[in-house]
Biotite code that builds the C-alpha atoms (Angstrom):
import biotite.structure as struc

atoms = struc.array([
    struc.Atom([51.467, 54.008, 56.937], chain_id="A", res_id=1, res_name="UNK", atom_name="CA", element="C"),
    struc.Atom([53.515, 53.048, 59.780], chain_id="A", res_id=2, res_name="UNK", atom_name="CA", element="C"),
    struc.Atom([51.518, 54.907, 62.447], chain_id="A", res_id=3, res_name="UNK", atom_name="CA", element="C"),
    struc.Atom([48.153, 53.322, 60.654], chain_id="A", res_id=4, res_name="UNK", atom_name="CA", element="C"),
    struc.Atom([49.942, 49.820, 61.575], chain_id="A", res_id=5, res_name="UNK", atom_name="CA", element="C"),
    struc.Atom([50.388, 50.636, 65.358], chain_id="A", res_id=6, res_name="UNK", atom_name="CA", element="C"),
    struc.Atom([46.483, 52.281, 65.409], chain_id="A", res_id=7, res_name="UNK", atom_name="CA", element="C"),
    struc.Atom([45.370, 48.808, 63.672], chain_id="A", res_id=8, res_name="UNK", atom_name="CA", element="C"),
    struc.Atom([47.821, 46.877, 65.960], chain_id="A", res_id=9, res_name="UNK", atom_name="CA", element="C"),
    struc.Atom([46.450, 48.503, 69.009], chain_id="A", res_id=10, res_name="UNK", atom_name="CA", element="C"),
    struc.Atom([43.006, 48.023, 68.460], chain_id="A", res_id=11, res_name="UNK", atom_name="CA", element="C"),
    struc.Atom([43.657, 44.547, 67.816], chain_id="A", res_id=12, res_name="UNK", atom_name="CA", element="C"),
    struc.Atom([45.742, 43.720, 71.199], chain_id="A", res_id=13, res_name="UNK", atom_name="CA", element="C"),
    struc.Atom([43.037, 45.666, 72.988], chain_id="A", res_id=14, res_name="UNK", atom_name="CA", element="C"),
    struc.Atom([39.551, 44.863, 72.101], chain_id="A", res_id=15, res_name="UNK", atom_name="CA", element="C"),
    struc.Atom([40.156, 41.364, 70.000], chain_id="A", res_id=16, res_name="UNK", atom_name="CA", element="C"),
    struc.Atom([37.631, 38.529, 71.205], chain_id="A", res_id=17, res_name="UNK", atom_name="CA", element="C"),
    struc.Atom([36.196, 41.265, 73.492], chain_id="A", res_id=18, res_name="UNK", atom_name="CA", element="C"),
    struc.Atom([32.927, 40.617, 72.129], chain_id="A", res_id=19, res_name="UNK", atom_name="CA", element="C"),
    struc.Atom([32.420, 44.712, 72.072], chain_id="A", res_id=20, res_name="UNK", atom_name="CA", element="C"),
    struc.Atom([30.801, 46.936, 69.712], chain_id="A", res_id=21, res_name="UNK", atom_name="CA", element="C"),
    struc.Atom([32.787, 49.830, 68.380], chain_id="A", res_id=22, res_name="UNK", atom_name="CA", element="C"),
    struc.Atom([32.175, 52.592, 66.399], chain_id="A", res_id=23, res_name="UNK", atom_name="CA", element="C"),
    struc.Atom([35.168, 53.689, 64.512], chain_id="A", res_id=24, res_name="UNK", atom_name="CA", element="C"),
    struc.Atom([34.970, 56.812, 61.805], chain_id="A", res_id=25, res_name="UNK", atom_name="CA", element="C"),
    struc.Atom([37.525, 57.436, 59.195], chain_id="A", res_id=26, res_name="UNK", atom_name="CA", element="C"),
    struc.Atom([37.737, 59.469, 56.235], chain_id="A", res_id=27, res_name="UNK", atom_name="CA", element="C"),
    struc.Atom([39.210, 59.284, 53.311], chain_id="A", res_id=28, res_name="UNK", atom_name="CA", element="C"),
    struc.Atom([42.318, 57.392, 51.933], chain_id="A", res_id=29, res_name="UNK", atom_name="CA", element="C"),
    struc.Atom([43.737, 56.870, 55.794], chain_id="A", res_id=30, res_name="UNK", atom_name="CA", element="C"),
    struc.Atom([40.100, 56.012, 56.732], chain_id="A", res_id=31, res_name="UNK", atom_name="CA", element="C"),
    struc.Atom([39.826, 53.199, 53.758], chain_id="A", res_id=32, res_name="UNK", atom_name="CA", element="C"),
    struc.Atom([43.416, 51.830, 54.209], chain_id="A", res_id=33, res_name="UNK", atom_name="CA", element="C"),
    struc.Atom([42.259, 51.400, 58.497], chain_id="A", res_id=34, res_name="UNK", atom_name="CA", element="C"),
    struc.Atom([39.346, 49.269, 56.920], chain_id="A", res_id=35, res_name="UNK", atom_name="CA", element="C"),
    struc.Atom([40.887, 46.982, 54.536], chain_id="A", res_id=36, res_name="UNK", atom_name="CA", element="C"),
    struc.Atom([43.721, 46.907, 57.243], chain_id="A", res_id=37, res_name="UNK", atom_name="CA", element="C"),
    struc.Atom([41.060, 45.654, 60.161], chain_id="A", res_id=38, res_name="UNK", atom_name="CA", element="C"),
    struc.Atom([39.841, 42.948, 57.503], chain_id="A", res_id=39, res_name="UNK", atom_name="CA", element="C"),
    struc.Atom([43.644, 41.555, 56.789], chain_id="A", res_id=40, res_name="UNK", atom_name="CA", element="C"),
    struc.Atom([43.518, 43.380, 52.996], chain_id="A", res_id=41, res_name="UNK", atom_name="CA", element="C"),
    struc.Atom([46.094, 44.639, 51.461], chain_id="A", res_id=42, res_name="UNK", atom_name="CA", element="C"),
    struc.Atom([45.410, 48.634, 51.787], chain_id="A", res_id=43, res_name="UNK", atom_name="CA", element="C"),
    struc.Atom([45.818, 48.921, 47.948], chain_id="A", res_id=44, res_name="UNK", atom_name="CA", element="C"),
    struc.Atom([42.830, 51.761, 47.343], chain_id="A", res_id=45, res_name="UNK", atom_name="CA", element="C"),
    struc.Atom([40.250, 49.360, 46.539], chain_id="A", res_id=46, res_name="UNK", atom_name="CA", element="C"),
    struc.Atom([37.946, 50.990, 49.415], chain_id="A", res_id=47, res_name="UNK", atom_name="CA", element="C"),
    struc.Atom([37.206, 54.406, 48.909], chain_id="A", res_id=48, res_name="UNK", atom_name="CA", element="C"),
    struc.Atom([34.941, 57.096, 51.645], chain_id="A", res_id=49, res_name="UNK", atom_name="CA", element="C"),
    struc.Atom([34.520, 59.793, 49.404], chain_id="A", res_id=50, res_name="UNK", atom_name="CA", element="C"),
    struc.Atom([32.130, 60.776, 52.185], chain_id="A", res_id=51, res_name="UNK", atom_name="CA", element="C"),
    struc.Atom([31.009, 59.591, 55.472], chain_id="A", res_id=52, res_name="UNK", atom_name="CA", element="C"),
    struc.Atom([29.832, 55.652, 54.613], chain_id="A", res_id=53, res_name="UNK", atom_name="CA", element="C"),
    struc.Atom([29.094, 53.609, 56.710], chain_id="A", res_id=54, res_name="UNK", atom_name="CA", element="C"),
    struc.Atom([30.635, 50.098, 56.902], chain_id="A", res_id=55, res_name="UNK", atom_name="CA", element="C"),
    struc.Atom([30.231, 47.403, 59.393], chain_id="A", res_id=56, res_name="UNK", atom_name="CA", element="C"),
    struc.Atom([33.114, 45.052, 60.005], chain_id="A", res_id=57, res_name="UNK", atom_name="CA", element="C"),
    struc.Atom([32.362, 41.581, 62.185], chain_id="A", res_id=58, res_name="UNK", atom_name="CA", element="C"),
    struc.Atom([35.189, 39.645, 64.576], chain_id="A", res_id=59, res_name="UNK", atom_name="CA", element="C"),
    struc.Atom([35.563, 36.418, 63.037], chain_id="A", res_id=60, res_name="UNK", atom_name="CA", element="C"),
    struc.Atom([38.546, 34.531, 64.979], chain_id="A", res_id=61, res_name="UNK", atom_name="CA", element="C"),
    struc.Atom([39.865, 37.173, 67.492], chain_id="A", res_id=62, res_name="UNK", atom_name="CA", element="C"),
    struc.Atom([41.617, 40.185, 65.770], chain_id="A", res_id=63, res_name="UNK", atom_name="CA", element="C"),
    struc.Atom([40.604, 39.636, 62.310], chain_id="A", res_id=64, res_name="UNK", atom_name="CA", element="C"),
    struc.Atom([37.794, 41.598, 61.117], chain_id="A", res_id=65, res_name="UNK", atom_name="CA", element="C"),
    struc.Atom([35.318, 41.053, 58.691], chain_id="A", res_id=66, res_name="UNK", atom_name="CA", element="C"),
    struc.Atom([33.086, 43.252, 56.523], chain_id="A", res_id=67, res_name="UNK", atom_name="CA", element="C"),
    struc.Atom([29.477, 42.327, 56.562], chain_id="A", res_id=68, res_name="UNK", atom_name="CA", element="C"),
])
């Protein structure tokens, strides 16, 4: 989980109020924790990509990520 917390961490300090579109792809449980971990949830399991699904996640205030 640590190394999930430096990949969230970095994409934060680099593309936060950027105004950029990004396409990130995940997979499984890492995938869903990244998600709910972009959005400021706790990565408890309640996301699940069984599959590929896509999910679209908005900046609201720089660095915190919303999903749609």
């Amino acid at each position: 989980m640590r190394g999930l917390r430096d990949v969230v961490s970095n994409v934060r300090s680099r593309h936060a109020g950027s105004g950029k579109t990004m396409l990130i792809v995940g997979h499984s449980m890492s995938g869903a924790r990244f998600i709910q971990m972009l959005a400021n949830q706790i990565p408890d399991g309640r996301v699940q990509l069984i599959n590929a699904k896509p999910i679209d996640l908005i900046e609201g205030d720089p660095g915190v990520f919303l999903r749609e």
